[in-house]
Backbone and ligand atoms as CSV (ligand in chain L), in Angstrom:
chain,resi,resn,atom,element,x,y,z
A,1,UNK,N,N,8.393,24.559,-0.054
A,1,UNK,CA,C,8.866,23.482,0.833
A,1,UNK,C,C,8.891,22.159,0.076
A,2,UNK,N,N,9.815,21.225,0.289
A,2,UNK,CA,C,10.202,20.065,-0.275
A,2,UNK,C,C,9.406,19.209,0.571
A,3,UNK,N,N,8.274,18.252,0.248
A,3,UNK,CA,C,7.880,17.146,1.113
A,3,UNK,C,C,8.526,15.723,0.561
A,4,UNK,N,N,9.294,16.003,-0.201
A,4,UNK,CA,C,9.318,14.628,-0.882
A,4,UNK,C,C,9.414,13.476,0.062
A,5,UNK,N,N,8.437,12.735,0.360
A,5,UNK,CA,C,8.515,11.624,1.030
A,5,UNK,C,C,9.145,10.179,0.640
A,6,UNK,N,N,10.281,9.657,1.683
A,6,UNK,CA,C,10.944,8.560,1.677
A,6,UNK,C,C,9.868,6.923,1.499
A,7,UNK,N,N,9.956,6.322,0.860
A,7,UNK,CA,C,8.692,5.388,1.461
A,7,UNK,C,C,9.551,4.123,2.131
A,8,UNK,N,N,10.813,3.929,2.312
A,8,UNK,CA,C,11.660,3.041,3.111
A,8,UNK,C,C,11.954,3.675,4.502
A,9,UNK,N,N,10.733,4.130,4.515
A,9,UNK,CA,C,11.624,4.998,6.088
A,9,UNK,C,C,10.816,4.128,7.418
A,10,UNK,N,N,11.172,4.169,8.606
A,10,UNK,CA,C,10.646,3.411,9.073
A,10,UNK,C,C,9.224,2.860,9.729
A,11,UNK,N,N,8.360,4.103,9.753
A,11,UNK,CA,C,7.142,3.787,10.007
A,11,UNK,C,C,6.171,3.622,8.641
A,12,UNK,N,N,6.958,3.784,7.183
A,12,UNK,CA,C,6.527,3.133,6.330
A,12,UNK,C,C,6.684,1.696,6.620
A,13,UNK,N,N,7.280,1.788,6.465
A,13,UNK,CA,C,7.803,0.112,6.869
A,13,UNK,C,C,6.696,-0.552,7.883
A,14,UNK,N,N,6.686,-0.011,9.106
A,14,UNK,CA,C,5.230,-0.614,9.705
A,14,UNK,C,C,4.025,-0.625,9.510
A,15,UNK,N,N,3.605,0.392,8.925
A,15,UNK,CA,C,2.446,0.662,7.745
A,15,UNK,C,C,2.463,-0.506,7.252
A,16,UNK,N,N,3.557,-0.595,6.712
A,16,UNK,CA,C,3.535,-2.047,5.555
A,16,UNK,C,C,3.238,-3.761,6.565
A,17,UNK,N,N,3.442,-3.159,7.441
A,17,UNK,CA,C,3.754,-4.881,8.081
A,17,UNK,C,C,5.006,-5.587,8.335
A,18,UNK,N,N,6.148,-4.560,7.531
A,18,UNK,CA,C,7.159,-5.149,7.489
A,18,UNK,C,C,8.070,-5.461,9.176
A,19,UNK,N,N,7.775,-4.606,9.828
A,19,UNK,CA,C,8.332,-4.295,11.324
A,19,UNK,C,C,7.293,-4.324,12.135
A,20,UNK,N,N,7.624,-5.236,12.805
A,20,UNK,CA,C,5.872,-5.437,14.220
A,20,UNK,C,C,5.888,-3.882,15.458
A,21,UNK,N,N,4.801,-3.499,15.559
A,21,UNK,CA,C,4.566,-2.615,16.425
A,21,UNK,C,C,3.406,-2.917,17.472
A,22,UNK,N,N,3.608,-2.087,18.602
A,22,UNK,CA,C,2.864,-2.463,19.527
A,22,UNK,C,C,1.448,-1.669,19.797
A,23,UNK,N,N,0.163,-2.050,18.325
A,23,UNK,CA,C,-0.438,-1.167,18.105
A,23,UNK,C,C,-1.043,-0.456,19.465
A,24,UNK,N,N,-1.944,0.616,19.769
A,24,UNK,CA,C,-3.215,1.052,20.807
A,24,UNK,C,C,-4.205,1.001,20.218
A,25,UNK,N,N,-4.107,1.803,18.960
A,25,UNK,CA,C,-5.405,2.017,18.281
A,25,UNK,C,C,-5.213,1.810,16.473
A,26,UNK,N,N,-6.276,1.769,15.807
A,26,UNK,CA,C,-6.029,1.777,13.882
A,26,UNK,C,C,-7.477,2.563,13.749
A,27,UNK,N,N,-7.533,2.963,12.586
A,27,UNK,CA,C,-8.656,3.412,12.046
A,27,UNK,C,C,-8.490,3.411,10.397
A,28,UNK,N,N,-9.482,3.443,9.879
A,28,UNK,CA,C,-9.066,4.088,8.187
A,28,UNK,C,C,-7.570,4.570,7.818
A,29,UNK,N,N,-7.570,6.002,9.197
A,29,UNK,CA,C,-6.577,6.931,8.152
A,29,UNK,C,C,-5.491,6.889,9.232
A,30,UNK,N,N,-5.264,6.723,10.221
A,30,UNK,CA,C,-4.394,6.631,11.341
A,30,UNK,C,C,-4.169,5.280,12.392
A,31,UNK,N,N,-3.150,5.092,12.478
A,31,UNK,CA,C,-2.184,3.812,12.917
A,31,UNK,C,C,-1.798,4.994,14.966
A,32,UNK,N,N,-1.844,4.413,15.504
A,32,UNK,CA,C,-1.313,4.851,16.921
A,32,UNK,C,C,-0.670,3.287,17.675
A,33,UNK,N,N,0.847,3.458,18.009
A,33,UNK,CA,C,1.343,1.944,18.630
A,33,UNK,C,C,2.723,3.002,19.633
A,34,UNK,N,N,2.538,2.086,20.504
A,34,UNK,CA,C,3.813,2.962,21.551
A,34,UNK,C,C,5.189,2.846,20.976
A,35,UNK,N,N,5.862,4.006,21.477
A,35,UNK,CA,C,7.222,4.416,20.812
A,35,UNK,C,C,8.619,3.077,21.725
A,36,UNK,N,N,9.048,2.637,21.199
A,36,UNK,CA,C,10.057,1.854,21.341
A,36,UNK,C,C,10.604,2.071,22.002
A,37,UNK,N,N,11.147,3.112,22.168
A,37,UNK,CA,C,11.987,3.789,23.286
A,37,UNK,C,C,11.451,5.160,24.113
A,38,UNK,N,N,10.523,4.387,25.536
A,38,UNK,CA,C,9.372,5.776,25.648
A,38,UNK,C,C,10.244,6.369,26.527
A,39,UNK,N,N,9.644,7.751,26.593
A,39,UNK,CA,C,10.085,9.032,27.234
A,39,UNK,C,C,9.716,9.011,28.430
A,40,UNK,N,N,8.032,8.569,28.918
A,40,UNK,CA,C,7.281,8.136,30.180
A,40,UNK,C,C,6.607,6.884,30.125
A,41,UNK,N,N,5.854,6.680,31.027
A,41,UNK,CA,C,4.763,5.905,31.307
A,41,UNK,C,C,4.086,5.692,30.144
A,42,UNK,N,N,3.094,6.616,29.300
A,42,UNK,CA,C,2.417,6.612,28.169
A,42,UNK,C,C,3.658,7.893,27.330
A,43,UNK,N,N,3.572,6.939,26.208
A,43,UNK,CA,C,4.668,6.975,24.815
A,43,UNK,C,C,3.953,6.709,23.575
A,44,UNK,N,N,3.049,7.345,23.391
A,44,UNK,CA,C,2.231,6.707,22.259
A,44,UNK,C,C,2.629,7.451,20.805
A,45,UNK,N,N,2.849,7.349,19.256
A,45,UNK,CA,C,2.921,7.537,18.467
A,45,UNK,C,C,1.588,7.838,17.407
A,46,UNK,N,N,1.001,8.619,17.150
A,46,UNK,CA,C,-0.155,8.369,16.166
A,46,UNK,C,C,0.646,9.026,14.687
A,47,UNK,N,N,0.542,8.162,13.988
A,47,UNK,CA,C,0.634,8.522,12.538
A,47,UNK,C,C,-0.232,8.141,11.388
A,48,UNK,N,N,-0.247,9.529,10.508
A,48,UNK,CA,C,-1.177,9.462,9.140
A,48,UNK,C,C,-0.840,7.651,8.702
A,49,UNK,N,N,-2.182,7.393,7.843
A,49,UNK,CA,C,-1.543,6.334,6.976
A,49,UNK,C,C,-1.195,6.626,5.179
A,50,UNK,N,N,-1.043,7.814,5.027
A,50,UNK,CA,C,-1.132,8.449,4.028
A,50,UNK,C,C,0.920,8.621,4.298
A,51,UNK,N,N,1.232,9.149,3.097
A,51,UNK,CA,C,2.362,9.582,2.833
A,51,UNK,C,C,2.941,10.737,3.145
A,52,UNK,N,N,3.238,11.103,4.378
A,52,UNK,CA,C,2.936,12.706,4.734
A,52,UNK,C,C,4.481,13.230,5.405
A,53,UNK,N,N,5.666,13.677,4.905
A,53,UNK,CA,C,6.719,14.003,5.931
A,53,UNK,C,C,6.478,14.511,7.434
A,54,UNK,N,N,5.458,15.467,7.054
A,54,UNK,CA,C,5.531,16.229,8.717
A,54,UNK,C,C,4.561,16.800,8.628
A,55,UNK,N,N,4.247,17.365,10.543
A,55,UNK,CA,C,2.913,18.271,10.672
A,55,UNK,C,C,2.458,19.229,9.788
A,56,UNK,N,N,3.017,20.000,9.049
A,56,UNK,CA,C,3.007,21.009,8.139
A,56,UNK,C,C,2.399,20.571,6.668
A,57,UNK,N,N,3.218,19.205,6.098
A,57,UNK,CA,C,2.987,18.925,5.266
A,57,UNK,C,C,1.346,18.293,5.345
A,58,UNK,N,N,1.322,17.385,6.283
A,58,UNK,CA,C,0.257,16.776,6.968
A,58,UNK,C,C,-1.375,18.070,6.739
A,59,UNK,N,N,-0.983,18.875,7.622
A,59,UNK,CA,C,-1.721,20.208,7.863
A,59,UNK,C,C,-2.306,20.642,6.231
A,60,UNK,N,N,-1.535,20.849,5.633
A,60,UNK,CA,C,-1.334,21.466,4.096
A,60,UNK,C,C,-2.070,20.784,3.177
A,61,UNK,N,N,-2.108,19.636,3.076
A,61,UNK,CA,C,-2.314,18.758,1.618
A,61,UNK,C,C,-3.133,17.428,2.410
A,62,UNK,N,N,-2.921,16.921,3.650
A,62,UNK,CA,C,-4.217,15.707,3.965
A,62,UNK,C,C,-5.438,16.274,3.526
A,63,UNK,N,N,-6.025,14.983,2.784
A,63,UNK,CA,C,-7.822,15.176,3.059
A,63,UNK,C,C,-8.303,15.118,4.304
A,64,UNK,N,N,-9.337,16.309,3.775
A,64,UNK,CA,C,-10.303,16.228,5.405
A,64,UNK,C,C,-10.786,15.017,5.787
A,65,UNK,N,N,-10.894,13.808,5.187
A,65,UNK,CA,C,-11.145,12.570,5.712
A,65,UNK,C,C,-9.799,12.116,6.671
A,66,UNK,N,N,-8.740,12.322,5.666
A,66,UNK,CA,C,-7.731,11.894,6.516
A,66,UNK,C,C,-6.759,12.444,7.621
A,67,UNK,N,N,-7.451,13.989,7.903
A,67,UNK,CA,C,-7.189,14.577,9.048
A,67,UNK,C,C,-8.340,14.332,10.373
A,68,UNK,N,N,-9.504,14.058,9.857
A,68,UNK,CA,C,-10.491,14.148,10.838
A,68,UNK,C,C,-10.138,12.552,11.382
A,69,UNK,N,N,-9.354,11.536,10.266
A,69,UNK,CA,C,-9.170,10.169,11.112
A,69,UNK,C,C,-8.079,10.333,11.773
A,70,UNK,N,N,-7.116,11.222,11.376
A,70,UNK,CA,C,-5.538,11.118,12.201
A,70,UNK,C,C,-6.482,11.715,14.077
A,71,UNK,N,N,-7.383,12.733,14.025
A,71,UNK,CA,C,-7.493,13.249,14.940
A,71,UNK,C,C,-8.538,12.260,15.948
A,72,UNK,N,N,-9.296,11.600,15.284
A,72,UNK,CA,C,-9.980,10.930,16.115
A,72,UNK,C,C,-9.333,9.810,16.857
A,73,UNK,N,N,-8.074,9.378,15.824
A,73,UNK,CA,C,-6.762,8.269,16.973
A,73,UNK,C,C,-6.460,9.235,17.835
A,74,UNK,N,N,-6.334,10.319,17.665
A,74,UNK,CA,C,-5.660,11.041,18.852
A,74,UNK,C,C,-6.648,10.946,19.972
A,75,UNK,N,N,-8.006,11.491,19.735
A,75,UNK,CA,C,-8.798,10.796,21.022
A,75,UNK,C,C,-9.064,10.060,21.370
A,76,UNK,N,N,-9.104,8.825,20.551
A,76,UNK,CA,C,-8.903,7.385,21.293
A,76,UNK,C,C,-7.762,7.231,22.064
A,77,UNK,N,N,-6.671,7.364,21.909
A,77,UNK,CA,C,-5.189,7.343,22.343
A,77,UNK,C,C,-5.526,8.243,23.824
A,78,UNK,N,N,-6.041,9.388,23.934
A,78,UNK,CA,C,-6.197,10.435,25.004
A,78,UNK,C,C,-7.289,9.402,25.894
A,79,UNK,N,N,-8.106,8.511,25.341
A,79,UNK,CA,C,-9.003,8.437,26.191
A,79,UNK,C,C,-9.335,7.195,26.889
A,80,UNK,N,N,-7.676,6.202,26.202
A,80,UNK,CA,C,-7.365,5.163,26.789
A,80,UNK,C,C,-6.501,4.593,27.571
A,81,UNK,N,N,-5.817,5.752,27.209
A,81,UNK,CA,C,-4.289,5.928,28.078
A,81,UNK,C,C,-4.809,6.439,29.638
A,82,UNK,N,N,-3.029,6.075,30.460
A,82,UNK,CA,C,-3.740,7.325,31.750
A,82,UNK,C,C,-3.166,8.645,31.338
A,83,UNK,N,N,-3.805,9.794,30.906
A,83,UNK,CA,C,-3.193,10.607,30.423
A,83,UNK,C,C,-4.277,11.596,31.491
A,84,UNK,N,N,-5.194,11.576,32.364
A,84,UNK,CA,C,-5.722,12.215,32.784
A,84,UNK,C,C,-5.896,13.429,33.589
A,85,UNK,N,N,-4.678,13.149,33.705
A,85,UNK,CA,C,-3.810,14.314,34.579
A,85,UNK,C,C,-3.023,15.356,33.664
A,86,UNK,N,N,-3.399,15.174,32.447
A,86,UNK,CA,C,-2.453,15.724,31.328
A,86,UNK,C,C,-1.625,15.122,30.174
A,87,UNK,N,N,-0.977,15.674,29.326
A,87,UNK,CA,C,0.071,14.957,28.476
A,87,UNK,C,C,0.676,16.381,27.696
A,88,UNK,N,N,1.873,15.816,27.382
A,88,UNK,CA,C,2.231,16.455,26.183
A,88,UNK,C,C,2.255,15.564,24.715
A,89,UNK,N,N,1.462,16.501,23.890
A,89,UNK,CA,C,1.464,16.561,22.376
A,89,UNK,C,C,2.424,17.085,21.329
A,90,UNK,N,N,3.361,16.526,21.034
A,90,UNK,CA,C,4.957,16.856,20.195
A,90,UNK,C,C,5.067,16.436,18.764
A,91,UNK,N,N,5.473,17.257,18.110
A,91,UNK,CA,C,6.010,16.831,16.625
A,91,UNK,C,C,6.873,17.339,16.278
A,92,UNK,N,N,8.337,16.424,16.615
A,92,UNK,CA,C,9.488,16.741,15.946
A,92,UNK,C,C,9.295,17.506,14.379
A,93,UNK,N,N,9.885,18.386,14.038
A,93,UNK,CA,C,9.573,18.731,12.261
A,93,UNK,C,C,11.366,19.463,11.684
A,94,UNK,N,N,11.738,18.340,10.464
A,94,UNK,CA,C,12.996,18.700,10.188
A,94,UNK,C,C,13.824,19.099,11.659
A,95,UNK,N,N,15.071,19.513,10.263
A,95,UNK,CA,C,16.689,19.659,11.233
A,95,UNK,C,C,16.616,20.339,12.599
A,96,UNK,N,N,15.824,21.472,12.203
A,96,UNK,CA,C,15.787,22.338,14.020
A,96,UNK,C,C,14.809,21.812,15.071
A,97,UNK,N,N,13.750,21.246,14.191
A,97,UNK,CA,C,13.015,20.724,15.235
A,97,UNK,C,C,13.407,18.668,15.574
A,98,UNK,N,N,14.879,18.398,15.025
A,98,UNK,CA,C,15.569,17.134,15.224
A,98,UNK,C,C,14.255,16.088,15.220
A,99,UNK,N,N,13.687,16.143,14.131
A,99,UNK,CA,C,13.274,14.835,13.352
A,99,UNK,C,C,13.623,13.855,13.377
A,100,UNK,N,N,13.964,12.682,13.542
A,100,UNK,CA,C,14.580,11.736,12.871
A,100,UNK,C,C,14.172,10.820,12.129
A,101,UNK,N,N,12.581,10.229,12.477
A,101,UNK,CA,C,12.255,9.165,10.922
A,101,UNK,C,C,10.839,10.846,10.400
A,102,UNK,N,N,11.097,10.483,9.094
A,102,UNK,CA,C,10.751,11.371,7.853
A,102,UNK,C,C,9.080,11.045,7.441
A,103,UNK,N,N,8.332,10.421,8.521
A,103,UNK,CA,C,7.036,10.417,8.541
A,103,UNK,C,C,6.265,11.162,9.317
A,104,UNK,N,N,5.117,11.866,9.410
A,104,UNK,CA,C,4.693,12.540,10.442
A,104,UNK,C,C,4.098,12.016,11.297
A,105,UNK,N,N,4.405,12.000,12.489
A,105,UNK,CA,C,3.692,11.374,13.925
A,105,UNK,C,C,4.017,12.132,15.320
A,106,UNK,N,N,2.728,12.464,15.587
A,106,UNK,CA,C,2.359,13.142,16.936
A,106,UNK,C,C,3.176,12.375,18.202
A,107,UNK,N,N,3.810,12.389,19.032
A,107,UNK,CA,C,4.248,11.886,20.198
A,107,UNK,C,C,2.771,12.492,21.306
A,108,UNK,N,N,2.112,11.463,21.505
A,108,UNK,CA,C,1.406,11.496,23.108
A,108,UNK,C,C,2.034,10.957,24.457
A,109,UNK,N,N,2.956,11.643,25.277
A,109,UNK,CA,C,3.676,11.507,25.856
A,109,UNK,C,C,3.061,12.217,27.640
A,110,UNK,N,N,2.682,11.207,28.432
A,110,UNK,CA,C,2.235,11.667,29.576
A,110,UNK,C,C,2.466,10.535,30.443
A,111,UNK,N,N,1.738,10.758,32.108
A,111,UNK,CA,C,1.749,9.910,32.834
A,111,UNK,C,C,2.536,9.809,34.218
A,112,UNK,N,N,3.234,11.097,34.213
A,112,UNK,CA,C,4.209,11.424,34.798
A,112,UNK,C,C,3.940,13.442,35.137
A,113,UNK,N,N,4.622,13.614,35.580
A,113,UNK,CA,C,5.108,15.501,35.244
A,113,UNK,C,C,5.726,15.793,34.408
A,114,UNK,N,N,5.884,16.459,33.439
A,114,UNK,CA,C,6.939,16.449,32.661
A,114,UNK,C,C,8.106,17.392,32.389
A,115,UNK,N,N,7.697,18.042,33.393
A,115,UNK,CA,C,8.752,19.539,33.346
A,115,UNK,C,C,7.867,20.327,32.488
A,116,UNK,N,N,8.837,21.914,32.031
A,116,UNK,CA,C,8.833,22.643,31.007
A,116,UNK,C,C,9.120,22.455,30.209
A,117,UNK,N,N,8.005,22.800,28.814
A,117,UNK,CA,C,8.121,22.594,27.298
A,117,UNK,C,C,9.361,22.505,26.780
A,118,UNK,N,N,10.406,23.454,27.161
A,118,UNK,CA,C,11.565,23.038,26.031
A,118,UNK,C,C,12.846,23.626,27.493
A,119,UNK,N,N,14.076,22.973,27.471
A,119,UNK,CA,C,15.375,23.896,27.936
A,119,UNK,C,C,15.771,23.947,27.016
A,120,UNK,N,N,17.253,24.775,27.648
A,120,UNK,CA,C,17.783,25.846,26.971
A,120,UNK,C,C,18.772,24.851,26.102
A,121,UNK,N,N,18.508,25.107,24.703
A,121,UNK,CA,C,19.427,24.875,23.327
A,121,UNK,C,C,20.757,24.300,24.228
L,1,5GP,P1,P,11.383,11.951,16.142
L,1,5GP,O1,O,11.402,11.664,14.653
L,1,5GP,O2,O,10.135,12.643,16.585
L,1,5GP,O3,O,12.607,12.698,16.569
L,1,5GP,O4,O,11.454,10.571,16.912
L,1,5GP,C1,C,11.070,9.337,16.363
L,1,5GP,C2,C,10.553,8.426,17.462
L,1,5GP,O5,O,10.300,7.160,16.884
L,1,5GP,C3,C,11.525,8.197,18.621
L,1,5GP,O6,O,10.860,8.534,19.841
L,1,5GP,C4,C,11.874,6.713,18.534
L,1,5GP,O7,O,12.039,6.118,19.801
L,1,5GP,C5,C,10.707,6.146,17.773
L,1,5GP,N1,N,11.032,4.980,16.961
L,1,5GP,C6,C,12.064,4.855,16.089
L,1,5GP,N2,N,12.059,3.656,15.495
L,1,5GP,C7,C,10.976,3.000,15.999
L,1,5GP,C8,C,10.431,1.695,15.757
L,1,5GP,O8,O,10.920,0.903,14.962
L,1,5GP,N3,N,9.311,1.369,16.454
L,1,5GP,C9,C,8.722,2.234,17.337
L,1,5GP,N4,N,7.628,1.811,17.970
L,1,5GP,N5,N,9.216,3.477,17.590
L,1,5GP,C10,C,10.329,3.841,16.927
């Protein structure tokens, strides 16, 4: 598998400071700020601060420091949000799974019902 990571892509870019986001949470190894254009109520984004294309790549090659911090934004994010009633947890990955920025980040997406996991293609 090819990870070659873009570093002009756009949540590099906020990493950097260059583009303002609307953080929730930071830690060491993970950045979490709501998605720009949310899906529900809670729209939250958590991403590595490491260089990582996608869950896989993420999964594969993060240090255990920097997986155990991506995961602990995720429970901050779960445990500040109203997500109490549930959420869905999503990661676009490449062409079939319609990716579109080339960094890896979890969608925490709840607050609402949300239907069934996927329709039909
Ligand atoms: P995906 O790569 O999982 O298909 O979707 C990328 C997500 O990033 C989309 O939900 C989109 O609304 C969000 N997004 C794209 N550009 C920005 C941005 O500049 N700021 C924020 N906060 N979210 C963004």
């Amino acid at each position: 598998m090819d990870f070659t990571y873009d570093p002009e892509n756009i949540f590099a870019k906020i990493l950097r400071g260059e583009i303002p986001n609307d953080t929730v949470y930071e830690n060491d190894h993970a950045l979490a700020f709501r998605d720009i254009n949310p899906q529900a109520p809670v729209h939250v984004l958590v991403i590595p601060k490491g260089p990582y294309v996608s869950l896989d790549h993420f999964a594969a090659e993060a240090a255990p420091e920097e997986q155990l911090g991506f995961m602990a934004a995720v429970a901050e994010v779960c445990r500040g949000e109203a997500v109490a009633n549930g959420f869905r947890a999503l990661s676009n990955t490449r062409r079939d799974g319609v990716q579109e920025v080339p960094h890896f980040h979890l969608h925490i997406i709840g607050g609402r019902p949300l239907g069934r996991m996927l329709s039909p293609a």
